[in-house]
C-alpha positions as a Markdown table, in Angstrom:
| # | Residue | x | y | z |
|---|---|---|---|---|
| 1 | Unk | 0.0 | 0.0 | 0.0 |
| 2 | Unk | 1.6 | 3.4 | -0.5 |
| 3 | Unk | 2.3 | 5.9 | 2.1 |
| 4 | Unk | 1.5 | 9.2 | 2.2 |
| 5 | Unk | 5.7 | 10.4 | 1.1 |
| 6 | Unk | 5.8 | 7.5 | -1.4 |
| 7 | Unk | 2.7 | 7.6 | -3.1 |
| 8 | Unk | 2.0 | 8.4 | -6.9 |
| 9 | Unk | 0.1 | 10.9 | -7.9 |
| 10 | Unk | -3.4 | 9.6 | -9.8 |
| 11 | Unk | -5.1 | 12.8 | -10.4 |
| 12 | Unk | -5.1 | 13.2 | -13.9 |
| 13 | Unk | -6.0 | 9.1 | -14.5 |
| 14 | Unk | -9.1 | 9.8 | -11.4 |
| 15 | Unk | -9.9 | 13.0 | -13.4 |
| 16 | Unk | -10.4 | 11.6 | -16.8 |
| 17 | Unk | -12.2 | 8.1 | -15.3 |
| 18 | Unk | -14.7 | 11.1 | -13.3 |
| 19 | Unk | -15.3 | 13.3 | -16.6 |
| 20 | Unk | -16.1 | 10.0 | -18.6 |
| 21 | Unk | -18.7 | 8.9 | -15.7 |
| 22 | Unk | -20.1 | 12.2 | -15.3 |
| 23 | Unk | -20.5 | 12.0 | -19.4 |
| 24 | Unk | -22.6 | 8.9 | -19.0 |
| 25 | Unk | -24.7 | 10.4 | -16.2 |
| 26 | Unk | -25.3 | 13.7 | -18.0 |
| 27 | Unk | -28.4 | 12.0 | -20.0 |
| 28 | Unk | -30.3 | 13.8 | -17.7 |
| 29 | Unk | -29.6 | 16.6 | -19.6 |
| 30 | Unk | -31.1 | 15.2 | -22.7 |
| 31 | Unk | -34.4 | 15.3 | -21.1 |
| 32 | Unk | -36.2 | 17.4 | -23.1 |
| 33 | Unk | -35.2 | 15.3 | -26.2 |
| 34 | Unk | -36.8 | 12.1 | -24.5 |
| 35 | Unk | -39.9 | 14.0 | -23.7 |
| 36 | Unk | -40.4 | 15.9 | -26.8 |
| 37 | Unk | -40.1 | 11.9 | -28.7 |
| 38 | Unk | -43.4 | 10.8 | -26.4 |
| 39 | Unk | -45.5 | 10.0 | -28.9 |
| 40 | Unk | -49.1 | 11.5 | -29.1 |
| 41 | Unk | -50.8 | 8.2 | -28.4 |
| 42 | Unk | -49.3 | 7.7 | -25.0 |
| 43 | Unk | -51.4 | 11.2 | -23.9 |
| 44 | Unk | -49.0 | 13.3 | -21.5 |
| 45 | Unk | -49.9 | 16.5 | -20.5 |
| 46 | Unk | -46.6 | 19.2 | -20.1 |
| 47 | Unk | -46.9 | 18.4 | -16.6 |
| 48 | Unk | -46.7 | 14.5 | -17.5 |
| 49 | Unk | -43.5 | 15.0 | -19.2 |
| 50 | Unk | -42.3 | 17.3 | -16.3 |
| 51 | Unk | -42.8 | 14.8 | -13.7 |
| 52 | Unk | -39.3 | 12.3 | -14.4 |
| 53 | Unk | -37.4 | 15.1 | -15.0 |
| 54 | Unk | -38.4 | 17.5 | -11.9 |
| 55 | Unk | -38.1 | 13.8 | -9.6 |
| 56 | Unk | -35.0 | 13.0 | -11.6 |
| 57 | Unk | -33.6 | 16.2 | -10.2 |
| 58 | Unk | -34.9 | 15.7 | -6.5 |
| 59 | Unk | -33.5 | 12.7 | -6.1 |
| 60 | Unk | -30.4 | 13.5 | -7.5 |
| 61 | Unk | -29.6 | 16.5 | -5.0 |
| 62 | Unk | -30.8 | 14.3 | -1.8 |
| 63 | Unk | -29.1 | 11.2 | -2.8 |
| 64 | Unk | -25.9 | 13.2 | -2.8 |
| 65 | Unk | -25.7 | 13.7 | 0.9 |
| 66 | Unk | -25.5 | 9.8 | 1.7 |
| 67 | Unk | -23.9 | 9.0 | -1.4 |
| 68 | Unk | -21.6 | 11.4 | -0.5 |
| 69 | Unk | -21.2 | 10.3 | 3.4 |
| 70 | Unk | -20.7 | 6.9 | 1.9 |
| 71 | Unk | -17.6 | 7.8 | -0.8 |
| 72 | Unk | -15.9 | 9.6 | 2.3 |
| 73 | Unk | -16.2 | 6.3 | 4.5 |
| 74 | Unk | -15.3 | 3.8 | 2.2 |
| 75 | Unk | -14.1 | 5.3 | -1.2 |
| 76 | Unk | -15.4 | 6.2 | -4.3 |
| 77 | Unk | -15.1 | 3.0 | -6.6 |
| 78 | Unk | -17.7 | 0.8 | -5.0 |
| 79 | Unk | -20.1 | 3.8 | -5.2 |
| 80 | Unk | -19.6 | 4.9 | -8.3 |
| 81 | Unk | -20.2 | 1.6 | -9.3 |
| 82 | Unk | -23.5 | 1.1 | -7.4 |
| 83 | Unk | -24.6 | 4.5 | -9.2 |
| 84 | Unk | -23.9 | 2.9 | -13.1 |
| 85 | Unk | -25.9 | -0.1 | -11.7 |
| 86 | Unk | -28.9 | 1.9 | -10.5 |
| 87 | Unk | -28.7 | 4.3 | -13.5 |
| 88 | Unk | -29.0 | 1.3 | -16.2 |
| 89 | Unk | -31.8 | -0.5 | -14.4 |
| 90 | Unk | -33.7 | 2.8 | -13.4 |
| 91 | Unk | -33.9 | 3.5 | -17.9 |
| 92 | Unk | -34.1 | -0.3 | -18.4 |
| 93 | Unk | -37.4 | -0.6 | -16.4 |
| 94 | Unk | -38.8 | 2.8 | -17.6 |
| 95 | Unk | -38.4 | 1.1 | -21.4 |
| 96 | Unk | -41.0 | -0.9 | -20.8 |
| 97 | Unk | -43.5 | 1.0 | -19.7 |
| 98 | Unk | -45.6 | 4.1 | -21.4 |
| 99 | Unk | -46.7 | 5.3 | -18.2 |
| 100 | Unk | -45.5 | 8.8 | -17.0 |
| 101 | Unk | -45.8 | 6.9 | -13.3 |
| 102 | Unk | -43.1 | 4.3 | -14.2 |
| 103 | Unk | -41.2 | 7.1 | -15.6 |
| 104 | Unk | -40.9 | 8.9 | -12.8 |
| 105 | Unk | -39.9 | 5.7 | -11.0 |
| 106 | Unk | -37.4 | 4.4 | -13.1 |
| 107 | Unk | -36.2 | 7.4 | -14.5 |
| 108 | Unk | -36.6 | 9.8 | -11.6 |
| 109 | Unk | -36.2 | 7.5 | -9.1 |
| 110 | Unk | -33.9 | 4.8 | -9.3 |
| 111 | Unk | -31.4 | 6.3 | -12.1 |
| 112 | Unk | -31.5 | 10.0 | -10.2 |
| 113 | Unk | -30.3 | 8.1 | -7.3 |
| 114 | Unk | -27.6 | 6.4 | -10.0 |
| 115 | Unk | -27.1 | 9.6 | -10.8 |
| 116 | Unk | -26.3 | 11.2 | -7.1 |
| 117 | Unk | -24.0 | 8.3 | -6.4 |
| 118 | Unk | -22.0 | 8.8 | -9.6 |
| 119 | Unk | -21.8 | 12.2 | -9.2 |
| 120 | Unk | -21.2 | 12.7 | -5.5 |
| 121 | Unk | -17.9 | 10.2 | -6.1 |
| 122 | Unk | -16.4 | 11.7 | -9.1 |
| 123 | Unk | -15.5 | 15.1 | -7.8 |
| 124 | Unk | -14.4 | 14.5 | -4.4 |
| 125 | Unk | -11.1 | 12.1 | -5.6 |
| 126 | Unk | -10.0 | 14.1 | -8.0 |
| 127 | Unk | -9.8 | 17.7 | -6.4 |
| 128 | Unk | -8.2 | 15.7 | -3.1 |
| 129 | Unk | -5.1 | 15.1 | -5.3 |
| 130 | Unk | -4.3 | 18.6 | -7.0 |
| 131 | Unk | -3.2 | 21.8 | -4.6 |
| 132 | Unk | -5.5 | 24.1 | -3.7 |
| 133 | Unk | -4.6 | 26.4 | -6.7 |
| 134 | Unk | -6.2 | 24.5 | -9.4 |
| 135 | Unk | -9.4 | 23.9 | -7.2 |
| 136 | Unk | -11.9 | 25.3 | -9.8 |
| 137 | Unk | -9.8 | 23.8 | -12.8 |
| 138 | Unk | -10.2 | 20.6 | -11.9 |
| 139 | Unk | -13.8 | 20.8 | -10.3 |
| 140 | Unk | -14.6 | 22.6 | -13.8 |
| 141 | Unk | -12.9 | 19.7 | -15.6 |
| 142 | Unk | -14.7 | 16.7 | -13.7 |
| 143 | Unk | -17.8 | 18.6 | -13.8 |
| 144 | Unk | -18.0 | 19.5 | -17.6 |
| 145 | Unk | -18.0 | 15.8 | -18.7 |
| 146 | Unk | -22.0 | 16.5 | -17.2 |
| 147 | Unk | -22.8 | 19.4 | -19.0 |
| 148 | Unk | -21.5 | 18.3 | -22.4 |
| 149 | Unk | -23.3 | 14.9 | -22.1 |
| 150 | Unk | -25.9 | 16.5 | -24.1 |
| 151 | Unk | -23.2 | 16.9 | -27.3 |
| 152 | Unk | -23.7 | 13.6 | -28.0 |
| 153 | Unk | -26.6 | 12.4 | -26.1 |
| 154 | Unk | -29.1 | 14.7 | -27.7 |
| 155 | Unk | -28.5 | 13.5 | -30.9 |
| 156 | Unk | -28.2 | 10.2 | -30.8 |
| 157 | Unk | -31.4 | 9.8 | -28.1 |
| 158 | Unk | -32.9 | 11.6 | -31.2 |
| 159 | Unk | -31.6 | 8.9 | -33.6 |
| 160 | Unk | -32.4 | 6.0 | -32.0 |
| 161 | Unk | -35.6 | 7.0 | -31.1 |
| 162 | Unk | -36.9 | 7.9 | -34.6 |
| 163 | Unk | -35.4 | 4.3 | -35.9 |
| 164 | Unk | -36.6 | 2.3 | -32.6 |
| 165 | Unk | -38.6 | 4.2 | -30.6 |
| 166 | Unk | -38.7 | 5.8 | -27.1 |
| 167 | Unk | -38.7 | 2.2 | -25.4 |
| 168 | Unk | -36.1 | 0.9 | -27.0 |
| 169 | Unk | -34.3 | 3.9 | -26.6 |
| 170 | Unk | -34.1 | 3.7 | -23.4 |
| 171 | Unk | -33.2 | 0.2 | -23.3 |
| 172 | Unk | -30.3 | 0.8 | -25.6 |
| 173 | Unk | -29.0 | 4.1 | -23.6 |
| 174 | Unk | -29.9 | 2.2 | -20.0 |
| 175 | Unk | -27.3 | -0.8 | -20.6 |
| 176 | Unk | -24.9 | 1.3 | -22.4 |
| 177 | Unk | -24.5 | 3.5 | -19.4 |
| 178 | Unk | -24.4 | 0.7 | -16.9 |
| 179 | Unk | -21.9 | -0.5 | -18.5 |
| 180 | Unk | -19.5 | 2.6 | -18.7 |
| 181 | Unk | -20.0 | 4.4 | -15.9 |
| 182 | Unk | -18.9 | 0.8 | -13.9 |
| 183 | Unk | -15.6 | 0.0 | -15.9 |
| 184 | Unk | -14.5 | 3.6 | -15.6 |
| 185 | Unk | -15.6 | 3.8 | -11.8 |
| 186 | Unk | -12.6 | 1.2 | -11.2 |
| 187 | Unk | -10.2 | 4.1 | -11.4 |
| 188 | Unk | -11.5 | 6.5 | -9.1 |
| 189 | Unk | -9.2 | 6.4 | -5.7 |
| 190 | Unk | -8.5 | 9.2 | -3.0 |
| 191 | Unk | -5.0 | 9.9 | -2.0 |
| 192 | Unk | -4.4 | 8.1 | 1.3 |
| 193 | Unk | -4.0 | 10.1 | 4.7 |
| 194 | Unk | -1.8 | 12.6 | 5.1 |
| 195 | Unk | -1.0 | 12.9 | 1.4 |
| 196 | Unk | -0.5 | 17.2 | 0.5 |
| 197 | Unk | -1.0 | 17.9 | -2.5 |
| 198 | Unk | 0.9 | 21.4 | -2.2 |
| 199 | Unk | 4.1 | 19.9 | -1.5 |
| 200 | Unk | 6.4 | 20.1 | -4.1 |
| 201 | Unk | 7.2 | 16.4 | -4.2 |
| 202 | Unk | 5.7 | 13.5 | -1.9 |
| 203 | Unk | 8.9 | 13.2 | -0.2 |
| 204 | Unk | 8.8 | 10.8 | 2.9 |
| 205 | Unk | 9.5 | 14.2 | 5.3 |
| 206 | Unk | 5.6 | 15.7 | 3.5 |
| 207 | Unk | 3.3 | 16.3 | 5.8 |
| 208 | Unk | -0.3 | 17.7 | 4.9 |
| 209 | Unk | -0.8 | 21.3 | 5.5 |
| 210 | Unk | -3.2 | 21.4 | 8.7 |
| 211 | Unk | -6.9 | 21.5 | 7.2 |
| 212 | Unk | -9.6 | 23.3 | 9.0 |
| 213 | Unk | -12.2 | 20.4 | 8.2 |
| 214 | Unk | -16.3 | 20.8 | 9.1 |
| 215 | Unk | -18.2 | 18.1 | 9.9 |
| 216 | Unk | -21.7 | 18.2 | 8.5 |
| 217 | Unk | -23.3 | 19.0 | 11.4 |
| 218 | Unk | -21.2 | 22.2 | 11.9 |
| 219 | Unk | -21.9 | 23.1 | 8.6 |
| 220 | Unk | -25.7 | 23.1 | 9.6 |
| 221 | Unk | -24.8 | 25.4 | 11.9 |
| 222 | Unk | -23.2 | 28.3 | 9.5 |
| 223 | Unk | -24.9 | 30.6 | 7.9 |
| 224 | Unk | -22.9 | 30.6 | 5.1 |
| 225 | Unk | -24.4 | 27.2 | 4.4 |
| 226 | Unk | -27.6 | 28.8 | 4.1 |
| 227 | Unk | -26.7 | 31.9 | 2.2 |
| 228 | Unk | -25.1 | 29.3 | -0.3 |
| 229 | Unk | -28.1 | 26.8 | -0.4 |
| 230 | Unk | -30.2 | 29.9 | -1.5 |
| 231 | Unk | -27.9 | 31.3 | -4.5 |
| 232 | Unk | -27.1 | 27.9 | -5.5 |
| 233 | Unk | -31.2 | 27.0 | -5.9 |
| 234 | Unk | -31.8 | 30.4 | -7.4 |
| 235 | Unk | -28.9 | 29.1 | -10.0 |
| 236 | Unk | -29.0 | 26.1 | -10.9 |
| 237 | Unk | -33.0 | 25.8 | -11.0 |
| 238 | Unk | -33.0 | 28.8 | -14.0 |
| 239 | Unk | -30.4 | 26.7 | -15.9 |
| 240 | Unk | -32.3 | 23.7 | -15.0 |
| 241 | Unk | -36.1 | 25.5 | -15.9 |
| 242 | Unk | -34.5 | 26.3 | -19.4 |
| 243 | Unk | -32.5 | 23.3 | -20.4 |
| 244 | Unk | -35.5 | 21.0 | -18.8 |
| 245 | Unk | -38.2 | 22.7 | -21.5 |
| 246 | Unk | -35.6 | 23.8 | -23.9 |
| 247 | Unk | -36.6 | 21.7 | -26.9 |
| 248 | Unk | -40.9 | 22.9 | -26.1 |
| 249 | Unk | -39.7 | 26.4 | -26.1 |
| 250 | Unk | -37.9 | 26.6 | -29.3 |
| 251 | Unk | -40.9 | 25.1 | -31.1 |
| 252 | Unk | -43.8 | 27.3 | -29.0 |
| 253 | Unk | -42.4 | 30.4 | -29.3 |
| 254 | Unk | -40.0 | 30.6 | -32.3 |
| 255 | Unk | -41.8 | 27.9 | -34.2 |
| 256 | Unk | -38.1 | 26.0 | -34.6 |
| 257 | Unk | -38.4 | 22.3 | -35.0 |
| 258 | Unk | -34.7 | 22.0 | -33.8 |
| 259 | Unk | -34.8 | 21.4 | -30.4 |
| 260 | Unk | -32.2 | 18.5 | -30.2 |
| 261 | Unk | -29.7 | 20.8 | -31.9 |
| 262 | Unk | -30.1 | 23.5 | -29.4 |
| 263 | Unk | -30.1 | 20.9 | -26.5 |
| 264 | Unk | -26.7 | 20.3 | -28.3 |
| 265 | Unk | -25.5 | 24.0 | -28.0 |
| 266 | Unk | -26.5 | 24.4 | -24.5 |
| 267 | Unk | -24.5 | 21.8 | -23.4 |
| 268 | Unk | -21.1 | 22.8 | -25.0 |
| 269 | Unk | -22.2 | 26.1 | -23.4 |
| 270 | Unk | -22.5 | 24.1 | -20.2 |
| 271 | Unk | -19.6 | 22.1 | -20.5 |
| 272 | Unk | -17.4 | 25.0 | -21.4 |
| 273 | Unk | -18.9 | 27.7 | -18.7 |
| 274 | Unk | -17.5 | 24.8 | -15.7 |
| 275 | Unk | -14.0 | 25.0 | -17.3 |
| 276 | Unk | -14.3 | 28.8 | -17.6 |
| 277 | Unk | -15.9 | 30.0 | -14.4 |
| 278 | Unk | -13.6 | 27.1 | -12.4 |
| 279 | Unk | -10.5 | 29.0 | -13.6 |
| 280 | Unk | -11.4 | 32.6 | -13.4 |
| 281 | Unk | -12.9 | 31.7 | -9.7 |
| 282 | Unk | -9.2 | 30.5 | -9.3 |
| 283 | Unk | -8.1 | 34.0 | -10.2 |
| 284 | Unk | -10.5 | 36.6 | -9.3 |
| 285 | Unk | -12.3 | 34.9 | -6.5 |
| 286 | Unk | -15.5 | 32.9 | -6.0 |
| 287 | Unk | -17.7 | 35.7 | -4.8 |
| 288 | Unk | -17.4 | 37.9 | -8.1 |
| 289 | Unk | -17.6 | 34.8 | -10.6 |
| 290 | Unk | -21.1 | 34.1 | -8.7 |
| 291 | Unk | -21.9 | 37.9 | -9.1 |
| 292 | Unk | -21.1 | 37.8 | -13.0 |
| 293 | Unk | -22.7 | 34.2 | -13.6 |
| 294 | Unk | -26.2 | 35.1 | -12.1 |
| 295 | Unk | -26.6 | 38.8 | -13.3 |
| 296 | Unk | -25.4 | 37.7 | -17.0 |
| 297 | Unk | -27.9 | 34.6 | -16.6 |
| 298 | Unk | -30.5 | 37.2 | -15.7 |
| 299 | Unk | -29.9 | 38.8 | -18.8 |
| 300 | Unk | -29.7 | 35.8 | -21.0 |
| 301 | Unk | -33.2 | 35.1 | -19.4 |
| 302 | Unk | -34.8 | 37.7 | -20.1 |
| 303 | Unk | -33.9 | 37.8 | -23.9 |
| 304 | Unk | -35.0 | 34.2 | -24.0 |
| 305 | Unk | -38.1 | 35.5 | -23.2 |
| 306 | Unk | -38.6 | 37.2 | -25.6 |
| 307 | Unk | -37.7 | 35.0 | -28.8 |
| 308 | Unk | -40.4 | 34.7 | -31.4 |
| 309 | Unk | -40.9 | 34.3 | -34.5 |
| 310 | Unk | -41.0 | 38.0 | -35.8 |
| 311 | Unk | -38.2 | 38.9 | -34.3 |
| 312 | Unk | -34.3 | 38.8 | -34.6 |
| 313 | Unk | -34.3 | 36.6 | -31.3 |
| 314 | Unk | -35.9 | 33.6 | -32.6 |
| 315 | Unk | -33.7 | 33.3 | -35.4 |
| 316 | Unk | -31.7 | 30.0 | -35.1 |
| 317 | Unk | -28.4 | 31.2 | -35.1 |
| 318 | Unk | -29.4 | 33.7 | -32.1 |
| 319 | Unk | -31.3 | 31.1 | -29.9 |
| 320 | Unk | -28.2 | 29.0 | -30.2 |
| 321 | Unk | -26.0 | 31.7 | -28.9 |
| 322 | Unk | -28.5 | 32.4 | -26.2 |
| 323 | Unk | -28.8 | 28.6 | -25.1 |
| 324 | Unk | -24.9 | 28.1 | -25.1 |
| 325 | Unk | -24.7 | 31.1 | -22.9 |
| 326 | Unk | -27.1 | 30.4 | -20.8 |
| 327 | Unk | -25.8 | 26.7 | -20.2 |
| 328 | Unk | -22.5 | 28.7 | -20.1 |
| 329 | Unk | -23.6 | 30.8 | -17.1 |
| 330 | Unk | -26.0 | 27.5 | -15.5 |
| 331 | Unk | -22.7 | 25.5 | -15.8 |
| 332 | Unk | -20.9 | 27.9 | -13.6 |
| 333 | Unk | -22.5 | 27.1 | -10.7 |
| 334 | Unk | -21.7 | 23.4 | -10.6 |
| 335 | Unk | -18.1 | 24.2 | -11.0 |
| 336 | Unk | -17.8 | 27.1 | -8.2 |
| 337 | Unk | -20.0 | 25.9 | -5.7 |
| 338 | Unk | -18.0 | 22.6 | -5.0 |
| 339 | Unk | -15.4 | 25.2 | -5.1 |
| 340 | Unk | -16.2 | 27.6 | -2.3 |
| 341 | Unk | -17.8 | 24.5 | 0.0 |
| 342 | Unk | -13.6 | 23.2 | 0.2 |
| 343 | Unk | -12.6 | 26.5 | 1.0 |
| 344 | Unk | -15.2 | 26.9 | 3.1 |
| 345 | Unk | -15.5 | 23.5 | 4.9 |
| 346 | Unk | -11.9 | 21.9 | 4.4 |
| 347 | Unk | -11.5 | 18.6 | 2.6 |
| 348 | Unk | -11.8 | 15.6 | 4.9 |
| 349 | Unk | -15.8 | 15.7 | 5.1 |
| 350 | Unk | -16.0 | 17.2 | 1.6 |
| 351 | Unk | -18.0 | 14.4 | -0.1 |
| 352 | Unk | -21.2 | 14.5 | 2.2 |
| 353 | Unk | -20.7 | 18.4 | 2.6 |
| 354 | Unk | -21.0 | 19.4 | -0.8 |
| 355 | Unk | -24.1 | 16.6 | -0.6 |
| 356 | Unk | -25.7 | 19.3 | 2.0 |
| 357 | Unk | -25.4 | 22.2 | -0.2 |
| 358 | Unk | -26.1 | 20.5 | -3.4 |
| 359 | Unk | -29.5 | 19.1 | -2.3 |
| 360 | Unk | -30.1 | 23.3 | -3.3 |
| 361 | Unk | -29.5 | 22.2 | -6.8 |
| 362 | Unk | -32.3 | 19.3 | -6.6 |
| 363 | Unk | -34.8 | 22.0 | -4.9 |
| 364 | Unk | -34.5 | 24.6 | -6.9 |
| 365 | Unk | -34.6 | 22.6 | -10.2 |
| 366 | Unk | -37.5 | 20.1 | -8.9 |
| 367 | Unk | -39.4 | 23.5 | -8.3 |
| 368 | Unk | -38.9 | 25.5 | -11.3 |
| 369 | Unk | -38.9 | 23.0 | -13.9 |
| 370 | Unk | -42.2 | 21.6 | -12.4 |
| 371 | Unk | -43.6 | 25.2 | -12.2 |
| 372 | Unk | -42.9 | 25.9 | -15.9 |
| 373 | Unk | -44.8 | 22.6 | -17.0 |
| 374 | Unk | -47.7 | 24.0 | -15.1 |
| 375 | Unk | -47.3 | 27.3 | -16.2 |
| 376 | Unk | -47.2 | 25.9 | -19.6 |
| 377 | Unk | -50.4 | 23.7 | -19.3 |
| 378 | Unk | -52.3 | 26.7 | -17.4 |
| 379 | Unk | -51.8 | 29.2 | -20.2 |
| 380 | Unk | -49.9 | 28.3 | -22.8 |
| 381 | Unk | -46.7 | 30.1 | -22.1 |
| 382 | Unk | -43.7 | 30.1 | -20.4 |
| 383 | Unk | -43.7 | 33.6 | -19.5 |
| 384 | Unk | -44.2 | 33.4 | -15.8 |
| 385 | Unk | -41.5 | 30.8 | -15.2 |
| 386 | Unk | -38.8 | 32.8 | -17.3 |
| 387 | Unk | -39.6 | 36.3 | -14.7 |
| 388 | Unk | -40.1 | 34.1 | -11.6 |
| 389 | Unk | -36.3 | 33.1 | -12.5 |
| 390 | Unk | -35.0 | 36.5 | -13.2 |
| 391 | Unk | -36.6 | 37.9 | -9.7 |
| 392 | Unk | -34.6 | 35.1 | -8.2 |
| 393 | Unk | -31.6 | 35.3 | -10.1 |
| 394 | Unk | -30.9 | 39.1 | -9.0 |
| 395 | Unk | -31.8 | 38.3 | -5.3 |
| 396 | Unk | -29.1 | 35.8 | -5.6 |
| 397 | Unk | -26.8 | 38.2 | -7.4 |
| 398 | Unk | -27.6 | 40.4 | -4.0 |
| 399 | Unk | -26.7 | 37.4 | -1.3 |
| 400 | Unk | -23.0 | 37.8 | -2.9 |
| 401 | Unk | -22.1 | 40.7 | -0.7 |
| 402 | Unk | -23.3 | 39.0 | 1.9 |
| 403 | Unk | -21.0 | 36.2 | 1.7 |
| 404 | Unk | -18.0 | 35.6 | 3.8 |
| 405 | Unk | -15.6 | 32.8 | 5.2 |
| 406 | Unk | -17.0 | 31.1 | 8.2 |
| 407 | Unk | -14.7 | 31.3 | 11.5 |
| 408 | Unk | -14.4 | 27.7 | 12.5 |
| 409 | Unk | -14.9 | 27.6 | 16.8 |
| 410 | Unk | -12.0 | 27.4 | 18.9 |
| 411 | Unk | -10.8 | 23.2 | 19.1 |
């Protein structure tokens, strides 16, 4: 077994194995490219098709917390694994089914908490073996794999779908993934005790800086956890609202037929904004990247909103531009917020940590991608959602100033 001053350094083999996992698990990005290929006959409503999606998300967030507890105790390979498992028979069972109930059971249920447990092990190892410099690089890195799922999954969910159908679609995508995410979950291991990742070799005299480590229940206890639960909800749930109806509000208010392809462009957008926002958080701070990323996403929004038809914002060349930026800006907040809970919370209890804060991510997403379904079915436009998610957006922008390290109690 190595020790601490002999061991070698994994991070770039546990980074790659994490951003091909999270690539699997980003499917649920794609959602709006499964719901939009429901046929007719089945007879969802927009709230139907909401429904595995908004539970999807839920679960997701929640499951992070013991999924996260769980890769602290005992690693991250066997929980990975468990999460490539759960994700394939969660689709597997939802292909055989045209009920929106067995939807949200297999696909919201069982793969979201796939989806948790892959997720919640993929960051953790790989940030634990690089210095605290490249924090947001590497969080950006292992976290991108996510948001550019969509790349590929969109199209190809849209492929196999028109040649086989939803079910079969699911079937297909549901083993594929089990299959993946396990093999590549086999290379995911933490540096052992003691290891420091500042020093500038492992020498056998390298001893880990002293860490001011949280445990969870101090973290409950902060309010800087709470301050952070509400911007990261306000966040991620607009990126979430937009990306989850993306494909239904290309074709209701510009009359575009592509939603796939701009399900593509967000998530390059998304991909890209992790690796972006991760590096300039290294260099001008986490406070201001959250500033820019909400206000800009604000913005974004609010042209959104107004893309029709008859005007130059419903053009397909400008909604793609608006849907990469606005998965540009979404994708910042997965990369920063894992970010600011290490500097905020040390590393040693990251995993279940960064579960606490990111069951914000689940909220705010169940909640605003459920709303705009409703909204949708209520009056035929997503109007209300898109201002709902502005309002929040600049109160989040507004918690930023109010935002500062927590003062860990004397030992």
């Amino acid at each position: 077994m190595d020790s601490p001053g002999t061991v070698k350094n994994h991070g770039w083999t546990v980074t790659l194995a994490a951003i091909g996992i999270n690539l699997a698990l980003g499917i649920l990005y794609s959602w709006s490219v499964i719901s939009k290929a429901i046929p007719k006959e089945w007879a969802w409503t927009e709230s139907d098709k909401s429904l595995p999606y908004a539970v999807a998300c839920l679960t997701f967030s929640l499951m992070m917390v013991p999924a996260g507890r769980l890769q602290d105790k005992i690693g991250p390979r066997f929980v990975a694994s468990a999460g490539g498992v759960l994700v394939g028979l969660g689709m597997i069972l939802a292909s055989f089914s045209t009920s929106p109930v067995m939807f949200m059971v297999g696909f919201g249920l069982l793969a979201g908490t796939g989806i948790g447990f892959g997720y919640a092990s993929a960051t953790p190892p790989a940030v634990k073996w690089f210095p605290k410099e490249k924090v947001g690089l590497i969080a950006g890195l292992v976290v991108s794999g996510f948001g550019l799922a969509s790349v590929y999954t969109a199209p190809l969910t849209t492929w196999l779908a028109g040649q086989y159908g939803i079910g079969q679609t699911m079937l297909i995508l549901g083993a594929a993934f089990l299959v993946v995410v396990v093999l590549l979950s086999q290379l995911l291991k933490a540096p052992p005790a003691g290891y420091n990742p500042n020093a500038k070799s492992a020498g056998a005299g390298a001893a880990a800086a002293p860490a001011d480590d949280y445990t969870p229940l101090e973290v409950l206890r902060t309010p800087q956890f709470y301050l952070l639960w509400f911007m990261y909800a306000c966040g991620a749930g607009a990126g979430l609202m937009i990306i989850g109806k993306l494909a239904a509000i290309a074709q209701q208010q510009a009359g575009l037929a592509l939603g796939f392809v701009l399900v593509a462009v967000l998530a390059i957008g998304n991909g890209a904004g992790r690796i972006a926002a991760g590096m300039l958080s290294d260099k001008i701070g986490r406070k201001p990247t959250l500033f820019i990323a909400f206000v800009s996403q604000a913005v974004l929004i609010f042209l959104m909103s107004r893309a029709a038809a008859d005007n130059f914002l419903g053009n397909a060349v400008v909604l793609s531009l608006l849907s990469a930026l606005i998965g540009a800006n979404y994708g910042a907040n997965l990369a920063i917020f894992p970010s600011i809970t290490k500097d905020f919370y040390g590393l040693k209890n990251f995993g279940v940590n960064y579960g606490l804060v990111f069951t914000s991510w689940g909220c705010g997403g169940f909640a605003l991608a459920f709303a705009a379904g409703k909204v949708y079915d209520a009056y035929q436009t997503f109007a209300v959602a898109f201002y709902g998610s502005i309002v929040l957006l600049i109160a989040a922008a507004c918690v930023t100033f109010l935002l500062k390290a927590p003062k860990h109690r004397s030992a």
